[in-house]
C-alpha positions as CSV (number, residue, x, y, z in Angstrom):
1,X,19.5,1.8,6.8
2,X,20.4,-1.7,7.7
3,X,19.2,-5.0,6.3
4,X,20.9,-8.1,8.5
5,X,19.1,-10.4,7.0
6,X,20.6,-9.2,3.6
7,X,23.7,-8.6,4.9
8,X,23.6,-12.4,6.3
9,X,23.2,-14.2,2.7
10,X,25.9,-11.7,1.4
11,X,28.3,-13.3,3.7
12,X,27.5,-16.8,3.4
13,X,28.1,-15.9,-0.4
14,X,31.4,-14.4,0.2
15,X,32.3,-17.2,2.4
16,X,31.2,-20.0,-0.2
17,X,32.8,-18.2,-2.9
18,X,36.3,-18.0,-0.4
19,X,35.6,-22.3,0.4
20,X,35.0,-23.1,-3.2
21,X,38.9,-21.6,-3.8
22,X,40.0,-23.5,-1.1
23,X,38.4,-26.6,-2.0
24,X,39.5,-26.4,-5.4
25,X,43.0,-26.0,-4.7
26,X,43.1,-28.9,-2.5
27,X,41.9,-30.8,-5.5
28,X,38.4,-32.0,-3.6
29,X,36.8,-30.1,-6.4
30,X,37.2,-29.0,-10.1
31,X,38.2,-25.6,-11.0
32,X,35.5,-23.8,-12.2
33,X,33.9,-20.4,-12.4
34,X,32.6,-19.0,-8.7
35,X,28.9,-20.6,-8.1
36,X,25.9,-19.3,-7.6
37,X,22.7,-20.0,-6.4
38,X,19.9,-19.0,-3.8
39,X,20.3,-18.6,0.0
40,X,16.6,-19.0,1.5
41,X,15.6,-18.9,5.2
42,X,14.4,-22.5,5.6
43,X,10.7,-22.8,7.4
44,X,11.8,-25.3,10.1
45,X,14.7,-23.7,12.1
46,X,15.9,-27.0,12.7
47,X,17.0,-27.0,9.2
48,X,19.7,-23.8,10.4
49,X,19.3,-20.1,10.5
50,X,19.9,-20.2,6.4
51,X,20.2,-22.3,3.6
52,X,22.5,-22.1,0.5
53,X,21.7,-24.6,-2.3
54,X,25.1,-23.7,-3.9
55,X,26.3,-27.3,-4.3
56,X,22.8,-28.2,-6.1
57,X,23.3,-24.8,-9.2
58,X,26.9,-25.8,-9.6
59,X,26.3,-29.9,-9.7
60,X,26.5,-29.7,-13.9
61,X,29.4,-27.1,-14.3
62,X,31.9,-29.7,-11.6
63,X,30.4,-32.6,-12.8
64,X,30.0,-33.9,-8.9
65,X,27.0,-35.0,-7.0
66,X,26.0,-32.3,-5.0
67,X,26.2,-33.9,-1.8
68,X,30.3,-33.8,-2.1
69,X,30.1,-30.5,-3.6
70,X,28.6,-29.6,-0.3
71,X,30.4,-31.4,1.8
72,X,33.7,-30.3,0.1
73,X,32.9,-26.6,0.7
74,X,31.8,-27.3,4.5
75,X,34.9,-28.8,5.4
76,X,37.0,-25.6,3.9
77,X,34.3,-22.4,5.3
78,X,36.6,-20.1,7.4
79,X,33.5,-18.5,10.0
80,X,35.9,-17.0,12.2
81,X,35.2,-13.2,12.3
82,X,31.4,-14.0,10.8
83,X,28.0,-13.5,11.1
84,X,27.9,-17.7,11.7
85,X,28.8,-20.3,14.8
86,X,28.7,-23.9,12.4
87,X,27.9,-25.1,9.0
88,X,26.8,-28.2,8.0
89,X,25.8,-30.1,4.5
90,X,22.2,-31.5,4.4
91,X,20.3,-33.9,2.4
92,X,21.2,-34.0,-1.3
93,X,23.8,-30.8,-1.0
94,X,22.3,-27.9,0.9
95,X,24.4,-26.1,3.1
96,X,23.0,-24.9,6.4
97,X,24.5,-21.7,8.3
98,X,23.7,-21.5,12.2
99,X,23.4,-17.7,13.8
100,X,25.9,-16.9,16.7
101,X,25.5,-13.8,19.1
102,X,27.1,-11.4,17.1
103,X,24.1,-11.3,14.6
104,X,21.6,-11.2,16.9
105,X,23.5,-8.5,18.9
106,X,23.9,-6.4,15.5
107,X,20.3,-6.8,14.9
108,X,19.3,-5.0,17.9
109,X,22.0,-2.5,17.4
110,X,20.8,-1.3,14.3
111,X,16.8,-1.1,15.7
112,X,17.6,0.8,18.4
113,X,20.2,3.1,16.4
114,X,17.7,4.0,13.7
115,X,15.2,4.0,15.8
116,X,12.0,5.5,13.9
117,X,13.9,5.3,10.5
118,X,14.5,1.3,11.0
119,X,13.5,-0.3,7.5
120,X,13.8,2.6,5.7
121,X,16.1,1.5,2.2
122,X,17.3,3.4,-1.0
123,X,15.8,0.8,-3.3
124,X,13.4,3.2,-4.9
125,X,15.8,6.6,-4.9
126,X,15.0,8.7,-7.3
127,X,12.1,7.5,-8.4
128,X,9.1,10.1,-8.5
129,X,6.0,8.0,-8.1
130,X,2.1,9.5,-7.6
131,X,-0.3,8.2,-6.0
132,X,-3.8,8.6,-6.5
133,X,-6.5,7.4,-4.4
134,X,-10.0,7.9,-3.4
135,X,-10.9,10.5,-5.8
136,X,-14.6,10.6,-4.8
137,X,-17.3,11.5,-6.6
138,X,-17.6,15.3,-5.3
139,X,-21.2,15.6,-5.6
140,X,-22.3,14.0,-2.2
141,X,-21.0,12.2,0.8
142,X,-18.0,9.7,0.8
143,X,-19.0,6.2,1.3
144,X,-17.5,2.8,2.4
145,X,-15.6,1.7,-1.0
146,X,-13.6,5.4,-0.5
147,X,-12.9,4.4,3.2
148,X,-11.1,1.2,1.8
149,X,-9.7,2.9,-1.1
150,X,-8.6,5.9,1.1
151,X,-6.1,3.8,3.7
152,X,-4.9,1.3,1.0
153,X,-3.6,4.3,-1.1
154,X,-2.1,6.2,1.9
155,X,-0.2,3.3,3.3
156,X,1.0,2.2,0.2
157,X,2.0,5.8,-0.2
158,X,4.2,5.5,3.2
159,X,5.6,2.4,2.5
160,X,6.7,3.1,-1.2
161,X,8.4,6.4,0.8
162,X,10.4,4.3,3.2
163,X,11.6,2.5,0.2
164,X,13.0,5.7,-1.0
165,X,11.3,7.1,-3.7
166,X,9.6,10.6,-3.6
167,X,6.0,10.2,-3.5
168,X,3.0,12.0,-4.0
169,X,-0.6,12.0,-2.7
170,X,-3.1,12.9,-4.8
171,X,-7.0,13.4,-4.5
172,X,-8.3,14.0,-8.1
173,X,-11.6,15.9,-8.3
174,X,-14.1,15.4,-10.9
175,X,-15.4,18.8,-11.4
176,X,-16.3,18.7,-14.6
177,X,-19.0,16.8,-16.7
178,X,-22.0,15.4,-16.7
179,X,-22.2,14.8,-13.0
180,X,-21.8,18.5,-12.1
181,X,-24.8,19.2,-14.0
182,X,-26.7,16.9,-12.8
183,X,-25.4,18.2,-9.0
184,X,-26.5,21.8,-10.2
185,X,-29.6,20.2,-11.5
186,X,-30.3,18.9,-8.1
187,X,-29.5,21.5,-6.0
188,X,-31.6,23.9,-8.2
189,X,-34.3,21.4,-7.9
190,X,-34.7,21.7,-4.2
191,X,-33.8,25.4,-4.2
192,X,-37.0,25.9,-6.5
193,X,-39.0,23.7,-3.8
194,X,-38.1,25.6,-0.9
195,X,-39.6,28.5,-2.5
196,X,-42.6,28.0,-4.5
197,X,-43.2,24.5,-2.5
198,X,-42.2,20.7,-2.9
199,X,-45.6,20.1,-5.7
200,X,-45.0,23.0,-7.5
201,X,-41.3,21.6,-9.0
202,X,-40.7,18.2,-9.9
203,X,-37.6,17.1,-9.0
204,X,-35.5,14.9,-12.2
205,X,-35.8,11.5,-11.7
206,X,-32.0,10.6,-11.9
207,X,-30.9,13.4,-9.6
208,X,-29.1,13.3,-6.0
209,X,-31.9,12.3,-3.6
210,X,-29.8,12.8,-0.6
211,X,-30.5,14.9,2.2
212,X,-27.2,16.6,1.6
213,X,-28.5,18.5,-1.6
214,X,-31.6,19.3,0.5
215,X,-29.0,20.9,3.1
216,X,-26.9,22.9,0.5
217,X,-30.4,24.2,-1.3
218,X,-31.4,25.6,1.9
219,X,-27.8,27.2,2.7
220,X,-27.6,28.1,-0.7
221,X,-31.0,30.3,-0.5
222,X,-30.0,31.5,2.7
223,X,-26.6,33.2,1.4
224,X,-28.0,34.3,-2.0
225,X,-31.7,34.7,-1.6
226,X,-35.0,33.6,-3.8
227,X,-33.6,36.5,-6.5
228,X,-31.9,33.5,-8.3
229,X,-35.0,31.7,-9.7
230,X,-35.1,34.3,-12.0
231,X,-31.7,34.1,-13.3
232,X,-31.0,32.4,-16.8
233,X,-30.6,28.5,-16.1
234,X,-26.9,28.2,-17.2
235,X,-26.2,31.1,-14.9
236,X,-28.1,29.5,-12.1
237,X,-26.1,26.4,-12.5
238,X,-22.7,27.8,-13.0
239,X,-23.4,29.3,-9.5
240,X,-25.0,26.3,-7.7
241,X,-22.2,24.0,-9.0
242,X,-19.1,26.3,-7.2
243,X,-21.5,27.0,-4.2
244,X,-21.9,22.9,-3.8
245,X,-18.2,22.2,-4.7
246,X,-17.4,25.4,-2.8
247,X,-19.1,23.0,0.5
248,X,-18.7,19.5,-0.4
249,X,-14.5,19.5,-1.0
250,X,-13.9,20.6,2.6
251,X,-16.2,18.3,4.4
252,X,-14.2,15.9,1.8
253,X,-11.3,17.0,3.0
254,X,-12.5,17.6,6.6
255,X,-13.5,13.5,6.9
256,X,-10.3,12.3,5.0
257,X,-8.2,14.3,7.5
258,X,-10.4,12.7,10.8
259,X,-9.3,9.1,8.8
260,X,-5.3,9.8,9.1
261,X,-5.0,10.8,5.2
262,X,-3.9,14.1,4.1
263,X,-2.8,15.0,0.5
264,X,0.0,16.9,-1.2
265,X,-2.6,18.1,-4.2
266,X,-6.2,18.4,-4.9
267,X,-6.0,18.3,-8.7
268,X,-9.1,19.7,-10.6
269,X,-10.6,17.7,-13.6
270,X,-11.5,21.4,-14.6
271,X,-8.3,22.8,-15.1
272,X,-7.4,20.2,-18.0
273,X,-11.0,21.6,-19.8
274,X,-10.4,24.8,-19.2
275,X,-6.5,24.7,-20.2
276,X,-7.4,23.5,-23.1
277,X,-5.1,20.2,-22.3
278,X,-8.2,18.2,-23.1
279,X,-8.2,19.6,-26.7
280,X,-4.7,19.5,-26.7
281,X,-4.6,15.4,-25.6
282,X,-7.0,14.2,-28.3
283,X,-4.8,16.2,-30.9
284,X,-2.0,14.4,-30.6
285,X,-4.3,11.5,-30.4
286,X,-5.4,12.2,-34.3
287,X,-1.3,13.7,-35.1
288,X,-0.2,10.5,-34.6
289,X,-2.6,8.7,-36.4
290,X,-4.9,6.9,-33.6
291,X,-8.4,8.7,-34.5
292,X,-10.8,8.7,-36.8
293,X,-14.2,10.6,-37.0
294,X,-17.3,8.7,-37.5
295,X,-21.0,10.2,-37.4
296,X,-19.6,13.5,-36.6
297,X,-18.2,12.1,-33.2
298,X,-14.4,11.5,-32.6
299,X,-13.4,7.9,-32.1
300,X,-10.0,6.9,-30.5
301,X,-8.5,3.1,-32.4
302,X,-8.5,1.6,-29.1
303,X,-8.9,-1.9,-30.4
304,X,-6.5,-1.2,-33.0
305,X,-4.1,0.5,-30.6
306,X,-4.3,-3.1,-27.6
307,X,-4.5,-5.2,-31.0
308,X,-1.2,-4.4,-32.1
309,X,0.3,-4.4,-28.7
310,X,-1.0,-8.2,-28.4
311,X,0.5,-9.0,-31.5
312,X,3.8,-8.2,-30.5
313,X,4.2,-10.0,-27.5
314,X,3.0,-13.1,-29.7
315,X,-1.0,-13.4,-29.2
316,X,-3.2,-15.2,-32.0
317,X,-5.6,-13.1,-34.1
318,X,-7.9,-15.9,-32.9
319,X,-7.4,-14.9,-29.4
320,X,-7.4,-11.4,-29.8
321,X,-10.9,-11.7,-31.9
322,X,-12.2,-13.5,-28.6
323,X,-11.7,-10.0,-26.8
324,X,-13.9,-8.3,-29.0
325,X,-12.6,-4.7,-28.6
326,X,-14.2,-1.9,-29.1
327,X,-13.0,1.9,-29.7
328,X,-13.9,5.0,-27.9
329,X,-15.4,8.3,-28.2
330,X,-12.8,10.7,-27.1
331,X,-15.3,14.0,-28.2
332,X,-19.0,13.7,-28.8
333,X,-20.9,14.9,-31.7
334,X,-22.4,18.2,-29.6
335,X,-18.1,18.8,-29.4
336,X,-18.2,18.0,-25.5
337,X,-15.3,15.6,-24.9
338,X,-15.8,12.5,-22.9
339,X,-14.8,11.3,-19.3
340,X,-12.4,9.3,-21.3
341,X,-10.4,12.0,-22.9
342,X,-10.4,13.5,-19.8
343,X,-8.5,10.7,-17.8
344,X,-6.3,10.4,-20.7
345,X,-5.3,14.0,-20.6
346,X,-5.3,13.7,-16.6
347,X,-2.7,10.6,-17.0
348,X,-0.8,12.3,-19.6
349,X,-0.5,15.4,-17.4
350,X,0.7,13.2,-14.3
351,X,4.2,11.9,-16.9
352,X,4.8,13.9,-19.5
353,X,3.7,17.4,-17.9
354,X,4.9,17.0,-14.0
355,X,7.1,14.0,-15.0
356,X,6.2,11.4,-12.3
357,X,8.5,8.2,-13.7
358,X,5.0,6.1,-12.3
359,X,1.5,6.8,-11.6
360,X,-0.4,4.7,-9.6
361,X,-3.8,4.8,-9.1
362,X,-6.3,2.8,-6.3
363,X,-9.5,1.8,-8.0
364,X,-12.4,-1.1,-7.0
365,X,-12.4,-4.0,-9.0
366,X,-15.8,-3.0,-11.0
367,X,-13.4,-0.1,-13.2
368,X,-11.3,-3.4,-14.3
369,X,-12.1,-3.0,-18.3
370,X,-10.9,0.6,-18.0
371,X,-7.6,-0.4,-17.3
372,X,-6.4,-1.9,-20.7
373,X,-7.8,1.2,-22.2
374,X,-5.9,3.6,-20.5
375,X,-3.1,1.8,-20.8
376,X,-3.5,1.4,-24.5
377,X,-3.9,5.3,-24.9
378,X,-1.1,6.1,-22.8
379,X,1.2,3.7,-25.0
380,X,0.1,5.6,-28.5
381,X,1.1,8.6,-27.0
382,X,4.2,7.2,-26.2
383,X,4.0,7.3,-22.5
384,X,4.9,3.6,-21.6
385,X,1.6,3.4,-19.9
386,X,1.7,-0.6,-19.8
387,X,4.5,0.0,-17.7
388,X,4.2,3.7,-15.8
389,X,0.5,3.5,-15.0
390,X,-0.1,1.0,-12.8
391,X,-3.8,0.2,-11.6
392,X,-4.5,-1.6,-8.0
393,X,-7.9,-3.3,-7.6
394,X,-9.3,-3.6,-4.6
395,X,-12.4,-5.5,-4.1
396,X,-15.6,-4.5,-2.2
397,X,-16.1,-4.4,1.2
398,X,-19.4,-6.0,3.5
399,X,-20.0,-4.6,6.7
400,X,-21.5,-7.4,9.4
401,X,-22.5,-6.6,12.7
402,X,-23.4,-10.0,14.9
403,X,-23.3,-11.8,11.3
404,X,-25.8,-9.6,9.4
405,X,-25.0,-7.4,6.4
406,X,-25.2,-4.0,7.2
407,X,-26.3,-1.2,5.2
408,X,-27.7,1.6,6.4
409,X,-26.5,4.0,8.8
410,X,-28.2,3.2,12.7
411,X,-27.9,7.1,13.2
412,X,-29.1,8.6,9.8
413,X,-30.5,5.3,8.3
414,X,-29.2,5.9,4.9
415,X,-26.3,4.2,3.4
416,X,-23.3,4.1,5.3
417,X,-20.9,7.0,4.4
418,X,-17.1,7.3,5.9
419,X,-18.6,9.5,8.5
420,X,-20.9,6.7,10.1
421,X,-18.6,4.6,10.1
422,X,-15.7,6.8,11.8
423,X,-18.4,7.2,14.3
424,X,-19.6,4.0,14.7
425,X,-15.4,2.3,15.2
426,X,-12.8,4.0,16.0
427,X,-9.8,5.2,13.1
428,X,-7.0,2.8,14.7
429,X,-9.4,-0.5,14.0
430,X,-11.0,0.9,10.3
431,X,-7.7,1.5,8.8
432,X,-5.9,-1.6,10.3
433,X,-8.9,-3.6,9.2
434,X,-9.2,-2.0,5.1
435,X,-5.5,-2.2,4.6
436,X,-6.2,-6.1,4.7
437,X,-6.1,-8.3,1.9
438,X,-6.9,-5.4,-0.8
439,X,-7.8,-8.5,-3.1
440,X,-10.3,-10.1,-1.7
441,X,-13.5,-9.2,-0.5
442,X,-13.5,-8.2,2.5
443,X,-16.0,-8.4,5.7
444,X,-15.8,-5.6,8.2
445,X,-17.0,-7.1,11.4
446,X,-18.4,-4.2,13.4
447,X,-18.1,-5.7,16.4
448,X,-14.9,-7.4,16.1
449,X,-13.7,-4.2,15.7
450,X,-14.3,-2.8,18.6
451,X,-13.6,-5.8,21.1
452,X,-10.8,-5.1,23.5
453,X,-9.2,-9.0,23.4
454,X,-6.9,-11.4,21.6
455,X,-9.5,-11.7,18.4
456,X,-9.1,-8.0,17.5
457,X,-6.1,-8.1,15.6
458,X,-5.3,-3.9,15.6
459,X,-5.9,-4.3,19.4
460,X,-3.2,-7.5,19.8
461,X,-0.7,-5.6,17.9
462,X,-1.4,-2.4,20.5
463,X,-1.5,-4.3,23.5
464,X,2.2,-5.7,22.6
465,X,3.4,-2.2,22.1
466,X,1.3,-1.2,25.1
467,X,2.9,-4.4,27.5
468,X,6.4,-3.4,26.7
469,X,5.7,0.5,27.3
470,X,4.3,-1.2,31.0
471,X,7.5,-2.8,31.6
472,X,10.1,-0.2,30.8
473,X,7.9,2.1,33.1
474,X,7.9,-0.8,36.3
475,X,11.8,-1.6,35.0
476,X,13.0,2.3,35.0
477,X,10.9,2.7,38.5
478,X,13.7,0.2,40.0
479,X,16.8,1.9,39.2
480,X,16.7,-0.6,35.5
481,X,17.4,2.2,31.9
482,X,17.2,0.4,28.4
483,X,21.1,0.0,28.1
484,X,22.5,0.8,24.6
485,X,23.5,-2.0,22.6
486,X,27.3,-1.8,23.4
487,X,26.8,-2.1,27.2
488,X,25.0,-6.2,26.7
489,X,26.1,-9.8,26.2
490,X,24.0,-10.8,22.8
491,X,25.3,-14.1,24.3
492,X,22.3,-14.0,27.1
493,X,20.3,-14.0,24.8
494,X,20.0,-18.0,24.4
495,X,16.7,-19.1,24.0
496,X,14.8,-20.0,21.0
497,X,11.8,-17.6,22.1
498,X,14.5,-14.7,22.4
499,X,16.4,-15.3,18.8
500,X,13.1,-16.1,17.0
501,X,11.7,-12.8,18.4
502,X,15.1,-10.7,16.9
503,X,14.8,-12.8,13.6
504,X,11.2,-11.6,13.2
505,X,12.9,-7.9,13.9
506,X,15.2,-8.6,11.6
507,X,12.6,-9.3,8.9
508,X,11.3,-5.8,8.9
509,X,13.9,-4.3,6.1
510,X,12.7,-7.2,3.9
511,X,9.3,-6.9,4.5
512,X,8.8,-3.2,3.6
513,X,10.7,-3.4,0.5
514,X,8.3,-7.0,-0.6
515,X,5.4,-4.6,0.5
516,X,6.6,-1.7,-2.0
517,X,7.7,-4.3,-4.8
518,X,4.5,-6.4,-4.5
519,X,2.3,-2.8,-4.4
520,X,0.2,-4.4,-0.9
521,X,0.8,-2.3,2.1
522,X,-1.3,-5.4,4.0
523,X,2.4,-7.7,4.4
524,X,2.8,-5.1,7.2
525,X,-0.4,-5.7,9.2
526,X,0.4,-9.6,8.7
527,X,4.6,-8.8,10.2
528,X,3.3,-6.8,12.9
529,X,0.9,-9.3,13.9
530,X,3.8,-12.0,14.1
531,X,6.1,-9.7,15.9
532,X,3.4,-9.0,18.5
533,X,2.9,-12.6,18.8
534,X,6.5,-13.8,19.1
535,X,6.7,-10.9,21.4
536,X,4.1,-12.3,23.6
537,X,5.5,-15.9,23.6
538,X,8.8,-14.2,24.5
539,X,7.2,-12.3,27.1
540,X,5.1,-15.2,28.8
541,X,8.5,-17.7,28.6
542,X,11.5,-15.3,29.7
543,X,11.9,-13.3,32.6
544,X,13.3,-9.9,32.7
545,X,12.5,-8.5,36.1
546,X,14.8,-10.4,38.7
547,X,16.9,-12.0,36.1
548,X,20.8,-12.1,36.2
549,X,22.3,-8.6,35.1
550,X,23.7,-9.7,31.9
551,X,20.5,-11.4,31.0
552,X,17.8,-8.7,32.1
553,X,19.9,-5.7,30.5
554,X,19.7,-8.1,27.2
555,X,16.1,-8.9,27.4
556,X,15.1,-5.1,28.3
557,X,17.2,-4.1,25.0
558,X,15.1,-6.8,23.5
559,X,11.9,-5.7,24.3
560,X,12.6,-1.9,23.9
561,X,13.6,-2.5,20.3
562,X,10.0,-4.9,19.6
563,X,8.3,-1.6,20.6
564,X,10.4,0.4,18.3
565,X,9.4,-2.1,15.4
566,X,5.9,-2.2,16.8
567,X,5.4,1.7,16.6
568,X,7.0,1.9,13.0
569,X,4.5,-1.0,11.8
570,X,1.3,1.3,13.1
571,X,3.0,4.2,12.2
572,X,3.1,2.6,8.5
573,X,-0.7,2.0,8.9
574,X,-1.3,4.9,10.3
575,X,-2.0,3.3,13.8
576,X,-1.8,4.8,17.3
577,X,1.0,3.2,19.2
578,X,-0.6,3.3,22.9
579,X,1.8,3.3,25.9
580,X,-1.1,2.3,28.2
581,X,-4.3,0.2,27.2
């Protein structure tokens, strides 16, 4: 699990920390306690491989301008035996290191030695994190938000893994309610049709119109008969409701799986009703003082509950009125408790029950004012939900073909649901394309999608992968293996387009564990798009076929190791890695 870019600033630390000592007991500067500061890779490489601002942090404690600070330090840096070939003080006191071979040669060493692990880290061990995503609506098919929301949660998923924690997928189905009548209402609807004819039963106005609950009235009459229309309506329902859910969940499943995303649990909303947890949740609710009944409904303090919480990280009462907060009904007069209560139980379940030290959940911008809620009921139970919940937004998505919106289906011409478009693009290009910018809204070009050129950045990244694949085949064909790190020169390596190219591999460590920090999985589709590119700029200006021994066993490690990277990055994003295109 290496990290040369972090092993890189820890030396330059070291080796300032070693120079400052030696500086000070020449008397070129003051004793003082060891200084700090910030070593940053600097934009322009002309600038040096790193820069340490050292000097600058430590100006006030040595009383000295930084400049001599810096310039003290240079003149005392030992490199011998280091990562670094020169040193040199810059403007008003930085400090700029310059790479030699033997980083770039242990860069390559540690991506062809970890191979498919490379960029794995232990920054998140032992940390049990859940994430839930897509959590469709069971009741029909899945449609374009659930395609976004589906590969943003199971990349994020992967790359919080490689950061080290143990993490959990987690589809959470919403069995229970007032939508599972209204499904059983439906499909009852249609049932009645099919056998006493479409004018004879009105179907409710603010039931399912799809097709689909046409299609499971029919399959449901064929498996059980017309004898059901005279069974009691609660009966009928009970029955229609498991016969639909019984269909829909594994042509959920079935579609998720043809995306790339398979989960570790299907949890039913159900099972907290039926457990009683529901009950259970809003009892401690009123135990600990956060309920109160009011026209024969119970109310949970939420206003009371975020109120206090912005009091104590210092808001105004006048800026806390502005927010006009309301409170919620956990259980309802009739004694059927809410979707609210639900969550809250389901939330509660996820840390205190099964102990997950986070819970993460993908949801579209428009459930934004459920979040502080949530949060604020999680807190009064003592959950730490401002902290252990933790809500992504991602906004919506508009589908363009030849610059028009898109929204229906050209096969079924209804809305477009995850199937259409899995059959419309292919799985590589959709989930390269959602895990992009999950904060913004996004427009899915239809046709950019499937263009096989330089605009199409999944198919860029893949024809890298694919090039390199091309020339270790034509390389292996005359008598030329990938050698192992320990049999080149890193000193053939030379040439700005080659040392760029290992820098950006180098980067790859960092970059997963800023992905898993900053919760957005789309830094990866932005690194492997650089990689490919430096790749092809090394490609198109450096030789390896024909070249000098030394130099075309160093560029062949070179390019086998991109590919590595490459194949890691789509693997992340759960991208094909093609050998031929």
């Amino acid at each position: 699990m290496s990290n040369l870019v972090q092993d890189a600033k820890a030396q330059i630390n070291a080796l300032l920390a070693a120079a400052q000592l030696k500086a000070a007991a020449e008397g070129l500067i003051p004793e003082a306690a060891p200084l700090s500061g910030v070593v940053e890779i600097p934009k322009d490489s002309a600038n040096g491989d790193f820069a340490a601002n050292h000097a600058m942090t430590g100006a006030r404690a040595l009383r000295m301008a930084p400049r001599k600070i810096a310039d003290a330090l240079v003149v005392n840096l030992s490199l011998e035996g280091s990562y670094f070939v020169s040193a040199e003080a810059a403007g008003p006191g930085f400090i700029n290191f310059r790479l030699g071979p033997a980083w770039y040669g242990a860069v390559l060493a540690a991506v062809s030695g970890e191979g498919a692990s490379y960029g794995r880290s232990e920054a998140y061990k032992g940390r049990r994190i859940m994430v839930e995503f897509v959590s469709a609506n069971p009741t029909g098919p899945m449609h374009m938000g659930n395609a976004r929301g589906g590969v943003l949660g199971d990349t994020l998923a992967e790359v919080l893994s490689r950061a080290g924690a143990e993490v959990s997928r987690e589809f959470y189905v919403n069995d229970a309610g007032n939508q599972i009548e209204k499904f059983a209402t439906s499909i009852d609807a249609r049932y009645a049709q099919l056998i006493l004819g479409e004018d004879a039963v009105e179907f409710p106005e603010d039931g399912y119109h799809g097709d689909d609950i046409r299609d499971l009235a029919a399959a449901f009459r064929a498996e059980y008969g017309d004898g059901y229309l005279e069974k009691p309506v609660a009966e009928r329902h009970e029955v229609m409701a498991r016969f639909g859910l019984a269909n829909n969940l594994p042509k959920m499943k079935a579609d998720l799986e043809r995306y790339g995303i398979s989960y570790d649990s299907w949890f039913m909303e159900s099972s907290l009703h039926e457990s009683g947890y529901v009950a259970d949740t809003a009892a401690e609710l009123t135990r600990l003082g956060y309920t109160y009944e009011k026209d024969g409904a119970l109310w949970l303090a939420t206003s009371r509950i975020i109120a206090e919480k912005l009091r104590a990280a210092g808001k105004s009462e006048k800026d806390i009125e502005k927010l006009d907060l309301k409170d919620d009904v956990l259980r309802r007069a009739n004694g059927f408790y809410t979707y609210f209560a639900a969550d809250i139980a389901y939330h509660r379940n996820k840390l205190a029950v099964r102990g997950f030290d986070t819970a993460i959940n993908i949801w579209g911008a428009d459930h934004h004012g459920h979040v502080a809620r949530l949060k604020a009921a999680l807190d009064a139970l003592g959950l730490d939900g401002e902290h252990r919940l933790v809500i992504v937004l991602m906004q919506l998505v508009k589908l363009l073909r030849d610059g028009e919106v898109v929204r229906m289906s050209k096969r079924t011409g209804k809305a477009i649901s995850l199937t259409d478009l899995l059959d419309e693009v292919p799985r590589d290009a959709a989930r390269w394309f959602f895990n992009s910018r999950p904060d913004t809204q996004m427009d899915f070009d239809l046709g950019l999608a499937v263009r096989e050129d330089s605009e199409n950045p999944v198919y860029y990244v893949q024809y890298a992968h694919a090039r390199i694949c091309s020339v270790i085949r034509n390389l292996a064909e005359a008598g030329h293996a990938v050698p192992a790190p320990e049999e080149i020169e890193p000193a053939a390596l030379e040439s700005g387009h080659e040392r760029e190219l290992i820098k950006q591999l180098a980067g790859l460590p960092d970059e997963l564990l800023h992905s898993a920090e900053a919760l957005d999985p789309s830094r990866i589709n932005r690194y492997a798009m650089e990689l490919a590119a430096r790749f092809h700029r090394f490609y198109n200006a450096c030789r390896i076929k024909g070249e000098a021994e030394p130099v075309l066993k160093a560029r062949l490690l070179l390019a086998d190791c991109t590919r590595g990277a490459l194949e890691v990055c789509l693997g992340i994003l759960g991208v094909s890695a093609p050998e031929h295109m």
